[in-house]
N, C-alpha and C positions, 0 to 999 in steps of 0.2 A: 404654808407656802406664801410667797410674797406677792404679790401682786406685779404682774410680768406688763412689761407698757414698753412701746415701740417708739419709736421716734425717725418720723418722714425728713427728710432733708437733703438737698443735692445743691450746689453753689448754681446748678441750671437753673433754681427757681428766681435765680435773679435776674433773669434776662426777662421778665415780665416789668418792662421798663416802657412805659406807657411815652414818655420824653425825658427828654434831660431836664425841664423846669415843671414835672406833674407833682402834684402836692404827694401821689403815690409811690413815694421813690423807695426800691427795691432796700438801699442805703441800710434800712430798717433794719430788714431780714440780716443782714450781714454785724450791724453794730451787737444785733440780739446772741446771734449764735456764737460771736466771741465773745462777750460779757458771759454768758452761760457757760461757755467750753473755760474760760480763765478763773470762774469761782467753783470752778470743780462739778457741778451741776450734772454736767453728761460727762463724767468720767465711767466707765464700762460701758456707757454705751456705744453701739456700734450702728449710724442713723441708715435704715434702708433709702437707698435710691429707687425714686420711684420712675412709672415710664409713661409715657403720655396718656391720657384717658382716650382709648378706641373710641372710633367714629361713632361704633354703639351705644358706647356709653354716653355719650354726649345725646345721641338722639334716642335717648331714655327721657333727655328732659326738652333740649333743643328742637328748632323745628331744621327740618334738611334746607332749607333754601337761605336762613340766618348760616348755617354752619358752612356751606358753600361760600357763602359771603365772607365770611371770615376768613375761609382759609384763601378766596381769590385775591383780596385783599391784600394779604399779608405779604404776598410774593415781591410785590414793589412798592409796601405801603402808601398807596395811595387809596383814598379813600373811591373818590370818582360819584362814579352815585349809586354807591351798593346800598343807602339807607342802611334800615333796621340800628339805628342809631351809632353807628359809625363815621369816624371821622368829627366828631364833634370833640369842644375843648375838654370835657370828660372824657373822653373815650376815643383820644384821635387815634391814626392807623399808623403800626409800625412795620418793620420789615421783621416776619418770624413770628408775629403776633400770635396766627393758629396755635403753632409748634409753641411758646410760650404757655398761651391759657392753660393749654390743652396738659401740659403737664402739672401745671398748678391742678388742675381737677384732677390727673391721675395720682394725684400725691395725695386725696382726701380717697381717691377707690381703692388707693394701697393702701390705705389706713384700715380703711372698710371692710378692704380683704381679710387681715391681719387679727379685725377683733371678731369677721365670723367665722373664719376658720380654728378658733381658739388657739392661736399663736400668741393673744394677745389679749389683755382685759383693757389695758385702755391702748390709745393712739392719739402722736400730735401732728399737726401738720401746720408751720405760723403761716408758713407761705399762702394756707389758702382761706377760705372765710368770706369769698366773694360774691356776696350772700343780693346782690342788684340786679345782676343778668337776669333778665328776663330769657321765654321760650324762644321770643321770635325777637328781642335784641338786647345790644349791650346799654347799660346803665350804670351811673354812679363809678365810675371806674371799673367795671365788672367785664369783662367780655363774655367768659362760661361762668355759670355757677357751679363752681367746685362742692358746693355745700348738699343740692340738689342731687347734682349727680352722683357723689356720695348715696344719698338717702334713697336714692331710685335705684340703686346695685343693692343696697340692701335689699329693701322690698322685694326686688327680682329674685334675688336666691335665701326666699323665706322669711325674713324676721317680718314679725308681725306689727308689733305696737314701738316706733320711736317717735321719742320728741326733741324736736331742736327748740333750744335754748339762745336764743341772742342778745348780748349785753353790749353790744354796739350803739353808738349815740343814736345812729339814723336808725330807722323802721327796716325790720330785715324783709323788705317788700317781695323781693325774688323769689324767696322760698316760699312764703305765706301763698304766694299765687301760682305756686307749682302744685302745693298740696290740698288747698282751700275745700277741695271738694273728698278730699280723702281722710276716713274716719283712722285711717291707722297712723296718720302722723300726727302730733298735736307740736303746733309751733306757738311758741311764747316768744316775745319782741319787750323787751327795757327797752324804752330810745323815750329822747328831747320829747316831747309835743308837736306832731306836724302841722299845727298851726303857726309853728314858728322854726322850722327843721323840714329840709327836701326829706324824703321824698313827697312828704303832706300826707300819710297814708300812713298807719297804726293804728287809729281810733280804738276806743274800748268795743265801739259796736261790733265790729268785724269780727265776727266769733265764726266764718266756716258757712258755708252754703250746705243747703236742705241736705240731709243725711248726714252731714259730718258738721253741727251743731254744736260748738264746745271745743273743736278742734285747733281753731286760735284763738290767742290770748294777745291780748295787747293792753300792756302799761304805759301811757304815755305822761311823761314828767313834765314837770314846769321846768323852763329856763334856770340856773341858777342852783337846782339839787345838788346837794353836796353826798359827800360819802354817807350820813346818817340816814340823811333821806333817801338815799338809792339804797340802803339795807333793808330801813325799814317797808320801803314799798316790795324788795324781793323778796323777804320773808313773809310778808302778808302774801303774797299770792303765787310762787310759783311752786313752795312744796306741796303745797294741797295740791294743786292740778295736777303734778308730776304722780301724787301720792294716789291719786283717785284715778290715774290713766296706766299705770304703773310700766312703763317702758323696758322692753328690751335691751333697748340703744339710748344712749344717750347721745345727743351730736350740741357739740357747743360753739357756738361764733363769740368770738370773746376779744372783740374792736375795744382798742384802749383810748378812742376818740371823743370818748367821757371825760379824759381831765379836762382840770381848769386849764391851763394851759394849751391845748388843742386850738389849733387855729379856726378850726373849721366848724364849731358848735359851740354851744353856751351852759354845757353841765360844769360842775366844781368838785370833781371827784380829784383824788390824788394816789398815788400808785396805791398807796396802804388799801384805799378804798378797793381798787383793785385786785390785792393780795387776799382782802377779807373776802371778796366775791366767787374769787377762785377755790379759797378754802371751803366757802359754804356749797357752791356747785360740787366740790369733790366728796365732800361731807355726804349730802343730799342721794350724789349716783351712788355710794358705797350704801348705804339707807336701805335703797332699791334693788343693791345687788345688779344693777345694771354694768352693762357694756359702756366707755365711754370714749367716743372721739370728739377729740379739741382742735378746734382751728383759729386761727390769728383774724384779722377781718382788717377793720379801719384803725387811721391812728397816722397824724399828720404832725406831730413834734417828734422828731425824726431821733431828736438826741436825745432831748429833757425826759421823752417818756417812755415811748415804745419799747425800748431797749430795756428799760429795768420792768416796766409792765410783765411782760412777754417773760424774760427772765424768773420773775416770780411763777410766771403761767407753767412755763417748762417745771421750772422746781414743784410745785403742787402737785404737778400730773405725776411727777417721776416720784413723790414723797419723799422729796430733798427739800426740806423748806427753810427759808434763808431769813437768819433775822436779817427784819429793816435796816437796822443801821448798821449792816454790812458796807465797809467802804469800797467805791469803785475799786478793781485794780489798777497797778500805776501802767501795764502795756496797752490796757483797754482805754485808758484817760487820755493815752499817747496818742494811741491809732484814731480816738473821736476827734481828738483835737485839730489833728492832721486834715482830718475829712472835713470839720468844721470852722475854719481858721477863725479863731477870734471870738470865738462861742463861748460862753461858759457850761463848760462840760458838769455833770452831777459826782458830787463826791461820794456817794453813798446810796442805796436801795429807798431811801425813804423819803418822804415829803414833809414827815412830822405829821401825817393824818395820824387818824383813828378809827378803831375797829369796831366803836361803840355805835350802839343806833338804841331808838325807843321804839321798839315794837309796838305794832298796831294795835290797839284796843277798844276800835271802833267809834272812835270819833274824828273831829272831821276839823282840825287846828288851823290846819294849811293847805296848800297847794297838794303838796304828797298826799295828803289824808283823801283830798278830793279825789288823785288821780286813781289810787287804791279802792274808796270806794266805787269810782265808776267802773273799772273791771270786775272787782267782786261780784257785783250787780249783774253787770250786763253776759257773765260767763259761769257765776259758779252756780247754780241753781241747773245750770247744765249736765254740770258734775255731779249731781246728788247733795251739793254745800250749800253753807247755808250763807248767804255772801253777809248776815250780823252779825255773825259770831267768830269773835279770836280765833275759837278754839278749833277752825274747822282752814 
């Protein structure tokens, strides 16, 4: 039997429109799911609509007086002085805002639903991955964490051991500090260096407070990593961890805010890099026999990138995988063109990267070599590993 996968989707997740000039424009969501529906991608599929994430769910992760805020808020968006970081040029206040978030998070709890009721072995959701919110407020674009509140409806009805997976440029700070103290999630974060990348927070130290010791992971890159380098540092570290915690669930945040292109960070990844990250994520949860839900995150070249990123992301999850130099189709090239006047739209899936990397073999060449060692170090010895050996 096939491997049965869901696909979350409603055109409602687009009214999660922070402004008309937010580097976060919904735009995204919409160029992705027709380049997917025109290459054939989600042909038999048929995408659940999901329904807003209950007040409970929310106050699984949120605190009640943040969520109050948010929905007072929303009614005339005006910000006024609700705090909890609202109203600020990340995160200013719109009108519907609640009603917005809130179904972005119910689109990762229908996800949720779907792969522990066994309806489903994996789930995707692009709309959500809003992996900044904080308990008590919004950040990085975030208002709810969709990702969180996800992982806390698990735990609530039983699953024991998941680990989130974040391959977003930024530090998936939100979740790390939902779960920090809890031995049954293990969160792993790829991002930039916060020495040089908001939020400033991933460091390799941060492994998890007393009792849940080993629980995060943090790889932090040097500016400038390209595709080889961001393989070779995910294959040094995160099947061991995954391999030695062995997850239930898998939950993936998988921000395409790593290419070079990306206005908003300083990695040199290209979609391919991309495609090969998704492949080995898929690779990796099949491995474990795990559960897998996928969510969309960051990702700020609205045309050049998201759209064929995401695209590939859809096709991996659904085991529809698309060569690279698939060329755009011509209604999809129309409809960008339209949206972007004067832009040079992409002809094809590919960037001309590559899927090649040097596996890590314990030495210490570069920047990557550095950042790999200092996680191996500072996490795997937690694990039972031995952070000098390949083979571990």
């Amino acid at each position: 039997m096939g491997t049965r996968t869901a696909v979350v989707w409603d055109d409602r997740l687009l009214d999660y429109k922070l402004s008309d000039d937010h580097p976060l424009n919904p735009v995204r969501l919409d160029l992705t799911m027709r380049l997917a529906t025109e290459l054939g991608v989600l042909d038999g599929v048929q995408p659940v609509s999901p329904e807003p994430a209950s007040r409970a769910d929310l106050l699984a992760v949120h605190r009640e007086d943040y969520v109050d805020a948010v929905a007072e808020a929303s009614v005339d968006g005006h910000a006024w002085n609700c705090g909890h970081g609202l109203g600020t040029p990340d995160n200013p206040v719109f009108i519907g805002m609640h009603e917005a978030a809130s179904l972005v998070a119910g689109g990762s709890v229908a996800a949720a639903r779907l792969l522990h009721s066994g309806q489903a072995d994996r789930a995707i959701n692009i709309g959500g991955g809003l992996h900044h919110a904080m308990p008590d407020r919004a950040a990085g674009f975030c208002v709810y964490n969709d990702c969180s509140v996800a992982i806390a409806w698990l735990l609530a009805h039983g699953v024991e051991r998941i680990a989130y997976i974040d391959v977003d440029v930024h530090h998936g700070d939100g979740v790390q500090a939902s779960f920090y103290a809890d031995p049954r999630v293990l969160t792993v974060s790829l991002h930039q260096h916060p020495h040089t990348l908001w939020p400033g927070t991933g460091y390799p130290h941060e492994v998890g407070e007393a009792g849940a010791e080993g629980s995060a992971v943090n790889i932090a890159l040097p500016p400038g990593t390209g595709d080889a380098g961001w393989l070779r540092a995910f294959h040094a570290v995160v099947p061991s961890v995954l391999e030695s915690f062995r997850p239930q669930v898998v939950v993936t945040q998988c921000g395409a805010d790593t290419h070079r292109h990306d206005p908003l960070a300083d990695l040199e990844l290209t979609v391919d890099g991309h495609r090969a990250t998704y492949q080995a994520l898929r690779d990796l949860i099949t491995r474990l026999d795990a559960k897998w839900l996928a969510l969309g995150g960051g990702g700020y070249s609205l045309l050049r990138v998201v759209p064929r990123s995401w695209t590939h992301l859809l096709a991996t999850v659904l085991d529809e995988d698309l060569d690279p130099n698939t060329p755009t189709p011509g209604d999809w090239t129309t409809y960008a063109a339209r949206m972007f006047p004067g832009a040079a739209v992409p002809s094809s899936l590919t960037d001309g990267g590559s899927a090649e990397y040097r596996p890590w073999q314990g030495a210490c060449e570069d920047g990557v070599d550095r950042a790999i060692g200092e996680t191996r170090r500072a996490v795997f010895p937690l694990h039972g590993l031995d952070p000098d050996d390949p083979r571990d």
